[in-house]
C-alpha positions in Angstrom: 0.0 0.0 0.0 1.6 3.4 -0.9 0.9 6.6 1.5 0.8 9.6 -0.2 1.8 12.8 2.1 -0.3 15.9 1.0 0.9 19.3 2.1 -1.7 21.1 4.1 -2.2 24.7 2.9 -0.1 27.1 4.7 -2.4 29.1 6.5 -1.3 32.8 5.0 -1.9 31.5 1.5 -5.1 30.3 2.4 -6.1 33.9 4.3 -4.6 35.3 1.2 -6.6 33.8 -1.4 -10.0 34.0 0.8 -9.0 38.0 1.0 -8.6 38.2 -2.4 -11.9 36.2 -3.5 -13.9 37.8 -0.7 -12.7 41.5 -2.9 -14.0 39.9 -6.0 -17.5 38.6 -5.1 -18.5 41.9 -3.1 -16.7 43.6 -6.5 -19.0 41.6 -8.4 -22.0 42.5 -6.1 -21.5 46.2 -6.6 -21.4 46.0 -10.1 -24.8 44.6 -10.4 -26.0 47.3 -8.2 -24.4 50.0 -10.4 -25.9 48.6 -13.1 -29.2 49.5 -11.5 -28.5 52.7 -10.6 -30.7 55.0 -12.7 -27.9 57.5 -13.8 -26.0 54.9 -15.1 -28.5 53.0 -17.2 -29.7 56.3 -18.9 -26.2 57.6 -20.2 -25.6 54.0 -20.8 -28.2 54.0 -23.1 -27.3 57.4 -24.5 -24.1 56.4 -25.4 -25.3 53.2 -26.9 -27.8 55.3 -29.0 -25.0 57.7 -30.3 -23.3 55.2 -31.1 -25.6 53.1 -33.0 -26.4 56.8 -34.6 -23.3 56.6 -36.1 -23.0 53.9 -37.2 -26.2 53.2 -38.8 -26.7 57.1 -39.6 -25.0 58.2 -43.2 -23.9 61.7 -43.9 -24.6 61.4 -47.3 -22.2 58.3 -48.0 -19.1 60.1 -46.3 -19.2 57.5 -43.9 -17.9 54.4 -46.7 -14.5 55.5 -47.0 -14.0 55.8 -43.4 -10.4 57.3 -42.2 -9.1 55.1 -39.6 -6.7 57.1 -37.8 -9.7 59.3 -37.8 -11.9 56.7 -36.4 -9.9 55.3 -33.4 -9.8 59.3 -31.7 -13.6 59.4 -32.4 -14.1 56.5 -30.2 -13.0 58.7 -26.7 -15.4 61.3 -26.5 -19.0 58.8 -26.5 -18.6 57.5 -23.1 -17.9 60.8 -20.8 -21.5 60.9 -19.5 -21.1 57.5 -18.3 -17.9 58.1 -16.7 -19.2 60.8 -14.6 -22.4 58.6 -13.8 -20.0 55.6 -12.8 -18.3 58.3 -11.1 -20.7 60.0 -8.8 -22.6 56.1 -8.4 -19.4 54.3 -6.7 -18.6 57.5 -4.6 -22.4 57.0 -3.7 -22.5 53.3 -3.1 -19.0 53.9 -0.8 -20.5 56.5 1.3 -23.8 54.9 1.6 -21.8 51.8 3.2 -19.8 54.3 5.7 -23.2 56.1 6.8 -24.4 52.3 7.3 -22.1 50.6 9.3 -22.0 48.1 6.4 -17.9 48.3 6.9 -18.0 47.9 10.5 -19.8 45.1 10.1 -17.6 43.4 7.2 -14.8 44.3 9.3 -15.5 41.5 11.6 -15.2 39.5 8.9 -12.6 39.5 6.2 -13.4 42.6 4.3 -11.8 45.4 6.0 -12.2 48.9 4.6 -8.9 48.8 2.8 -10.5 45.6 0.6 -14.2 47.0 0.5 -12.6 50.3 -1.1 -10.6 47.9 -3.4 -13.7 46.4 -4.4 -15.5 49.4 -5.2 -13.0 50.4 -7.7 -13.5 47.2 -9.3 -17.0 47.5 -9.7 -16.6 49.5 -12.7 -14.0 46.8 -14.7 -17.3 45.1 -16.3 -18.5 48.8 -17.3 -14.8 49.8 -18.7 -15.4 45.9 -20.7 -18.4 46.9 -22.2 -17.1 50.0 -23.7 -14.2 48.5 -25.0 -16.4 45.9 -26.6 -18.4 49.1 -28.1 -14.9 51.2 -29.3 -14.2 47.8 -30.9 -17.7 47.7 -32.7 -17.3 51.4 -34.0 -13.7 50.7 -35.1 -14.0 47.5 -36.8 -17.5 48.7 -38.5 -15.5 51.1 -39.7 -12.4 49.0 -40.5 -14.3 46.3 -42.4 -15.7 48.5 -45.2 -13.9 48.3 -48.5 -13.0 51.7 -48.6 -11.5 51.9 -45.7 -8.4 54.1 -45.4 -5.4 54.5 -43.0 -4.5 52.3 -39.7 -6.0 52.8 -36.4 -4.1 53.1 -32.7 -4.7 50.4 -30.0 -3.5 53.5 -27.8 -6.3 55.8 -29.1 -9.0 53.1 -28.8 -7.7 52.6 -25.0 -8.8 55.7 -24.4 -12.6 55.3 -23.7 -12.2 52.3 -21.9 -9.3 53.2 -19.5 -11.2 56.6 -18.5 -14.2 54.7 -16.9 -11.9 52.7 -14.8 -10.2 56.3 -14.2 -13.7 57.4 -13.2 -14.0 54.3 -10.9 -11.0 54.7 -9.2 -11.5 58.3 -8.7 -15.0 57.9 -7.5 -13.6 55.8 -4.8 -10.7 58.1 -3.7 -13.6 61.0 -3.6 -15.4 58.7 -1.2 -12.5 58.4 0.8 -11.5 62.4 1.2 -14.9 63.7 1.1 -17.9 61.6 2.1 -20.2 64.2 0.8 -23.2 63.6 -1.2 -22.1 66.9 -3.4 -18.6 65.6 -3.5 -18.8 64.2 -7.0 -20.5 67.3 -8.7 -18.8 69.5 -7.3 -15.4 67.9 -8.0 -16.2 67.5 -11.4 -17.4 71.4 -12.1 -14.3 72.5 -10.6 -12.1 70.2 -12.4 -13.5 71.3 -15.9 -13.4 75.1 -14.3 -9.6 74.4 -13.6 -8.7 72.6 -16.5 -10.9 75.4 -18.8 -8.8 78.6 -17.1 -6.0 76.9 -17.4 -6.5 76.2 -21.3 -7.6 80.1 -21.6 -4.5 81.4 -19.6 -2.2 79.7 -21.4 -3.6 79.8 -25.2 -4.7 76.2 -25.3 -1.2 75.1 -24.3 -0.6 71.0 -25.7 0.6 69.8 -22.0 -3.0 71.5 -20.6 -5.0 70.2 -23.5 -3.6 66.5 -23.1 -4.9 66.8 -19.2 -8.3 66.1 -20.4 -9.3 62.3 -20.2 -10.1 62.5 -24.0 -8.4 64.4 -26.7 -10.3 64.1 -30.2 -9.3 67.0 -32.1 -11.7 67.3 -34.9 -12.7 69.8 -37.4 -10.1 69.3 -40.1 -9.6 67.3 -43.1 -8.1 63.5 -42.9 -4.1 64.2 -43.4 -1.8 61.3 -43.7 -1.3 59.0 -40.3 2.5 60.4 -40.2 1.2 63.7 -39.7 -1.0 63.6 -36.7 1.7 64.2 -34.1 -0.7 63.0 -31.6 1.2 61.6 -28.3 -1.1 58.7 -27.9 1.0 56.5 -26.0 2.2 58.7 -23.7 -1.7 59.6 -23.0 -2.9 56.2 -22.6 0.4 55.5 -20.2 -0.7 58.9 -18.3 -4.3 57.4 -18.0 -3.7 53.8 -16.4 -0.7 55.2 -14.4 -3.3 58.0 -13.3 -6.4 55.8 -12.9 -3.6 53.0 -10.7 -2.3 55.8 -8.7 -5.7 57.2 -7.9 -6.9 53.3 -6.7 -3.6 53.3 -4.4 -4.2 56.3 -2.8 -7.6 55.2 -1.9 -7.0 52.0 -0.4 -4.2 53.3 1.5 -6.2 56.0 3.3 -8.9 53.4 3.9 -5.9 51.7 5.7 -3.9 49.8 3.7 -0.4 49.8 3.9 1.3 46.4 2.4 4.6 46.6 0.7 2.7 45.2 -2.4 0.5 48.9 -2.8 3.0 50.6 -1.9 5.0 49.6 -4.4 2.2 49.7 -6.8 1.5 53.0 -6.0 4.4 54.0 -6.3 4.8 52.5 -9.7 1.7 54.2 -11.0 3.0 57.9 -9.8 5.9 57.6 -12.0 4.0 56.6 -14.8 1.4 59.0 -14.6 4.5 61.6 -14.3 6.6 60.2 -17.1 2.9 60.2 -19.2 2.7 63.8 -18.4 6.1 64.3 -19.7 6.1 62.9 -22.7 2.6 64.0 -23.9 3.2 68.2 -22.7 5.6 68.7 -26.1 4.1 69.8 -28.8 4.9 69.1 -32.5 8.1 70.5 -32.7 9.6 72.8 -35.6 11.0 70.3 -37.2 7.9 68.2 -37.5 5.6 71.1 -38.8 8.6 71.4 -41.5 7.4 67.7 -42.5 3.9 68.7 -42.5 4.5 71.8 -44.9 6.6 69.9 -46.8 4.0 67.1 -47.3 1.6 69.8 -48.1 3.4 72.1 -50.8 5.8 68.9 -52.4 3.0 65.9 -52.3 4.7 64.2 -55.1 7.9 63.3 -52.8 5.5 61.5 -50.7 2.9 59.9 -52.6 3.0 56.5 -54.7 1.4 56.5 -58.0 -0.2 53.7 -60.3 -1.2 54.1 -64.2 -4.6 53.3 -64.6 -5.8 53.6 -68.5 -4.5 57.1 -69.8 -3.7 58.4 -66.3 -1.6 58.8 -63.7 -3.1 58.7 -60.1 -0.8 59.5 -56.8 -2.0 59.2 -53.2 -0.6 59.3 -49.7 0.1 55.5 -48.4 -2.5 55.8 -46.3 -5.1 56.4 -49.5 -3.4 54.0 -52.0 -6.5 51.7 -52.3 -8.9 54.6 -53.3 -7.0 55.2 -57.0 -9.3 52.6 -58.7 -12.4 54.3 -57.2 -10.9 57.7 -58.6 -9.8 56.3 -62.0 -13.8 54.8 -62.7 -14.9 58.6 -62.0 -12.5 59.9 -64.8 -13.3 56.8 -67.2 -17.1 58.0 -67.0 -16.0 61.9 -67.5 -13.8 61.2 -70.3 -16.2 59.6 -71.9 -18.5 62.3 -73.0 -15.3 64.4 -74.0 -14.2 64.7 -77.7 -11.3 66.2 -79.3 -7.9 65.9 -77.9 -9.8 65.8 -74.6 -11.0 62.1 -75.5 -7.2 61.1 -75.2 -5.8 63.4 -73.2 -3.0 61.7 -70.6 -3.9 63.3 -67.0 -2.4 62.8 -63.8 -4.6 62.5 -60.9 -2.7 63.9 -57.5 -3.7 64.1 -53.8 -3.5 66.8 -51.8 -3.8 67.9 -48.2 -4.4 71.3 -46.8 -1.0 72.9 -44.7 -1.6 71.8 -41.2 -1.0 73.9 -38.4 -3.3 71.2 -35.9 -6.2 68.9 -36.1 -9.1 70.9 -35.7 -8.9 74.1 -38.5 -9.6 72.8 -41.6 -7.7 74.8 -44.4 -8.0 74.9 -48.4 -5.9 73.3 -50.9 -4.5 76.0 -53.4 -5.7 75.4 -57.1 -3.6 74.2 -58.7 -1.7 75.5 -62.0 0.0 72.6 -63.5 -1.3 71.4 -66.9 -3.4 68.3 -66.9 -3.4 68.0 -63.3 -6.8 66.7 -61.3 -6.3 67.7 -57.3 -8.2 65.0 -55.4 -8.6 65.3 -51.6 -8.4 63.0 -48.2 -12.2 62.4 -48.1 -14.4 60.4 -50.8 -18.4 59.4 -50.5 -21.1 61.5 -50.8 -20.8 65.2 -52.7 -16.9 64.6 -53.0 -17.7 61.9 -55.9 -19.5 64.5 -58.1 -17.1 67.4 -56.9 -14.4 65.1 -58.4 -15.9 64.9 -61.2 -16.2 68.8 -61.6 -12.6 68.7 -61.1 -11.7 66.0 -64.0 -13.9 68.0 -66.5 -12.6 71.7 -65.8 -9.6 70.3 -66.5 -10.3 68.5 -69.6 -12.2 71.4 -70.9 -9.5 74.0 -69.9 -6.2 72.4 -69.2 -5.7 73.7 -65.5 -7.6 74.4 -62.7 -6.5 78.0 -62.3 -7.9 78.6 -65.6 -11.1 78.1 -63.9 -11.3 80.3 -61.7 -13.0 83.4 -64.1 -14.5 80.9 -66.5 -17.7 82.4 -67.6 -18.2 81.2 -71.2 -19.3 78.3 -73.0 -16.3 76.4 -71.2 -18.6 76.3 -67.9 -21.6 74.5 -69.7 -19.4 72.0 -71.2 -17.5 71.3 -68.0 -21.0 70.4 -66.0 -22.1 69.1 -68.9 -19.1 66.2 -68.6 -19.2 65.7 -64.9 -23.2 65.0 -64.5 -24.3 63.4 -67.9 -23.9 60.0 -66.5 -25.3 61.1 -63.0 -28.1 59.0 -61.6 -29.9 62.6 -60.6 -27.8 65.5 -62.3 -30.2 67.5 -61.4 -30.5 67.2 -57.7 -26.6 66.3 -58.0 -25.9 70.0 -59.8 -28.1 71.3 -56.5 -25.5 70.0 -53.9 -22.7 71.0 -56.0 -24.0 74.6 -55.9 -23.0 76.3 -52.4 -26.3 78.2 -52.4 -28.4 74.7 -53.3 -30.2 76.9 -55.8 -31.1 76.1 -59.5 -31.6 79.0 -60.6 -28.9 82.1 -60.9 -25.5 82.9 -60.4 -23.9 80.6 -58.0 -20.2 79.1 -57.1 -19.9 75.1 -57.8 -17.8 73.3 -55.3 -14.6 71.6 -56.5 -12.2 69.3 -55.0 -9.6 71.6 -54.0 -11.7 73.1 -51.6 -12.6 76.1 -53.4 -14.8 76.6 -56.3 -15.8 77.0 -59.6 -18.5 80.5 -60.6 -21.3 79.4 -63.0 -23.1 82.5 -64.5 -27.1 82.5 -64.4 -26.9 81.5 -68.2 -24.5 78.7 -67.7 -26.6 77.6 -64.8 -29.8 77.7 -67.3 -28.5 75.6 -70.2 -27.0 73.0 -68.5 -30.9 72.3 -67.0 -32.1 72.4 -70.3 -29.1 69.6 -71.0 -30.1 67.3 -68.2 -33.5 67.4 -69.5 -32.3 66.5 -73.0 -32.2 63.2 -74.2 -28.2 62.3 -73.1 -27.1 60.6 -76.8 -28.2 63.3 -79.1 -26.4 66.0 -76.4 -23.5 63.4 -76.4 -23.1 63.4 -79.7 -23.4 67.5 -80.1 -20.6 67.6 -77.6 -18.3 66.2 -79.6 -18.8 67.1 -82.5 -18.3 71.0 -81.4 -15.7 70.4 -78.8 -13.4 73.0 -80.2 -16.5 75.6 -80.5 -17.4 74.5 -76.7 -13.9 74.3 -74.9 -13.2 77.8 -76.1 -12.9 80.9 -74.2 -14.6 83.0 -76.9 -18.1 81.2 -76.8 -21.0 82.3 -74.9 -23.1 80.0 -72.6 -26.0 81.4 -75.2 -24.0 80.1 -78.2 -23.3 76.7 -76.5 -27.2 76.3 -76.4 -27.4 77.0 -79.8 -24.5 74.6 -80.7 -25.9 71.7 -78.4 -29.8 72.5 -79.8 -31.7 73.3 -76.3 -33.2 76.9 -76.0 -31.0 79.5 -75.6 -31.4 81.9 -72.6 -32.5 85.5 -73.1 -30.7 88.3 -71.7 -27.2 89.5 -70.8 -24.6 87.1 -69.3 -24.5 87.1 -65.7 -20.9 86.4 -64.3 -21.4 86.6 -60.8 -20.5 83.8 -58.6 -23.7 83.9 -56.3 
């Protein structure tokens, strides 16, 4: 018979591991009750309604050709409310258990204050799950269209989730320095009060700017992944070192005081300082020289393909839109004759110069012969603005030639970029910045800018769209020297393409 000796459990290891899984069921237990609480279910479902906004909403097809170092920052800002409700709930549910005697009670027990605090900050880990599990939805929504664009930033997309546990871990702390029922409100109106004056005293300062839980910086244009200069890293280490050192400092004034949190703690203020640190630089000189250059010298930068009689160069980050580009100028050149028919163009990206992330310049027209300037953004109105932009300069060589155009020149150019259109019409109505059909207006182009149509121009090229597309085709090119030149009237071109001609004196006016 063999006797086999088993090792009783030493009796710290077993106190040990009954602490540690008596912090993680009463963790557990207040989870589920701030998942009841009624502030948090509303912004939960707030933020689960702007989110499903987004992503089920369109603004007018922008949204499939997502950006996705665009995408990942847009993720941070959804979730705020909830923080602050997760926020002001655990400070809640810790005071409510000091007013109680709940502690006292556990104390007898194995839950003493330093653990019951511990366990309040956890509460909120399933919460900062779930909105990582959302972040991940809106990015790989995004991410899984075929027009998507760019790479995202597993330190941007951090960013929501890691501020609820900040929130959670603050909440606790607040109920540990000020068991107040006003504690949380007031903490947080004089935290945005500091953080606001602080911004305004300094100019918007980077280091005080990068203070705030989330960053986004919107408002501009998409510009090359290269270019952001954002510190994300840095943030995301100065959140978890912030939201670590914050849970430290709580348990230990609830009376902890093992070598282990110390440690930890510790740990977690030199992170958040070294975070700090690195995200208070802002781009330096020599990066804005990069983003200048990018701007004014593109070519240096960009990649391009030859697709059919064209040329087409893009950033890295918008190499896989070039085919999407190229069918848009197959379907213009087809309805040019001439030289145009044939013509070799080269089809080049631009961006706007950057001086940050939220003012949103314009590209400079362009002056080189047989040059298309195509932007960062594609979808929606930029399709048929494109398309403006290929026929302007088929009809006229350059974009700069375009700018006074207000002949004959401007009938065939809209002519070209909406006879194929689904809805020219309604098409020619978004193009126009005053979404008239009538009159004198300006036509926007893909640089930004954009192109006068006289009152005349603007009333024969209706009268095209309402006549029968293969005889106007065929009028089109057999006059394309008559049409593409600068000494025809809009009133001739009627004549020349057989709709009614419009009465009175040209209009040149841009509306």
């Amino acid at each position: 018979m063999t006797t086999t000796l088993v090792k009783p459990p030493v009796p710290g290891e077993r106190e040990a591991g009954r602490r540690a899984a008596s912090v993680l069921v009463l963790a557990s237990f207040e989870a589920r009750q701030l998942a009841l609480q009624i502030p948090v279910v509303l912004f939960g479902l707030v933020y689960l309604v702007y989110v499903g906004y987004q992503l089920l909403g369109r603004d007018e097809g922008m949204d499939d050709y997502p950006v996705l170092h665009d995408v990942d920052r847009a993720t941070q800002g959804g979730p705020m409310l909830l923080c602050v409700a997760l926020l002001a709930c655990v400070h809640r549910a810790a005071v409510l258990n000091r007013r109680r005697g709940l502690e006292e009670q556990l104390s007898v027990v194995v839950v003493s204050p330093a653990r019951r605090t511990l366990a309040h900050v956890l509460s909120v880990v399933p919460f900062a799950v779930g909105v990582a599990l959302v972040v991940g939805v809106q990015f790989g929504w995004a991410a899984l269209r075929p027009g998507a664009a760019g790479h995202g930033s597993l330190a941007e997309l951090a960013v929501a989730p890691l501020t609820v546990l900040l929130c959670g871990a603050v909440g606790a702390l607040l109920a540990r320095l000020l068991p107040y029922a006003a504690a949380p409100v007031l903490f947080v109106i004089a935290l945005v009060a500091v953080l606001t004056l602080a911004g305004g005293v300094t100019g918007g300062v980077h280091g005080v700017q990068w203070l705030w839980p989330a960053v986004e910086e919107t408002g501009a244009t998409p510009v090359p992944g290269e270019l952001l200069g954002r510190p994300a890293g840095w943030h995301a280490l100065y959140l978890a070192g912030l939201t670590v050192l914050a849970a430290g400092v709580a348990v230990m004034v609830a009376g902890g005081r093992t070598r282990v949190l110390q440690g930890v703690t510790a740990v977690a203020l030199a992170a958040t300082v070294l975070g700090v640190n690195g995200q208070t630089p802002g781009p330096s000189a020599a990066f804005q020289a990069t983003r200048k250059a990018e701007a004014d010298h593109p070519a240096k930068y960009q990649t391009c393909v030859a697709r059919g009689m064209s040329r087409y160069c893009a950033y890295p980050d918008w190499a896989g839109w070039t085919a999407d580009w190229a069918g848009v100028e197959r379907r213009v050149r087809a309805e040019a004759g001439g030289a145009a028919a044939t013509a070799r163009l080269t089809v080049r990206q631009h961006i706007q110069e950057i001086t940050d992330l939220t003012t949103d310049g314009a590209i400079t027209t362009g002056s080189a012969r047989s040059t298309v300037t195509v932007g960062t953004q594609w979808g929606g109105n930029r399709v048929p603005e494109f398309a403006v932009g290929v026929a302007r300069v088929l009809v006229a060589h350059d974009e700069r030639a375009t700018l006074d155009m207000c002949d004959a020149r401007g009938v065939t150019t809209m002519w070209l970029a909406l006879a194929t259109d689904p809805t020219p019409e309604a098409t020619f109505r978004r193009l126009r910045i005053d979404d008239s059909l009538a009159g004198p207006a300006a036509v926007l182009t893909p640089d930004g800018g954009s192109m006068g149509v006289s009152a005349q121009t603007t009333e024969v090229v209706r009268e095209l769209f309402r006549a029968p597309h293969d005889t106007v085709a065929a009028r089109v090119k057999a006059h394309w020297a008559e049409l593409t030149s600068s000494r025809t009237t809009a009133a001739e071109a009627a004549g020349l393409l057989g709709v009614r001609v419009p009465q009175g004196p040209e209009d040149c006016g841009n509306g």
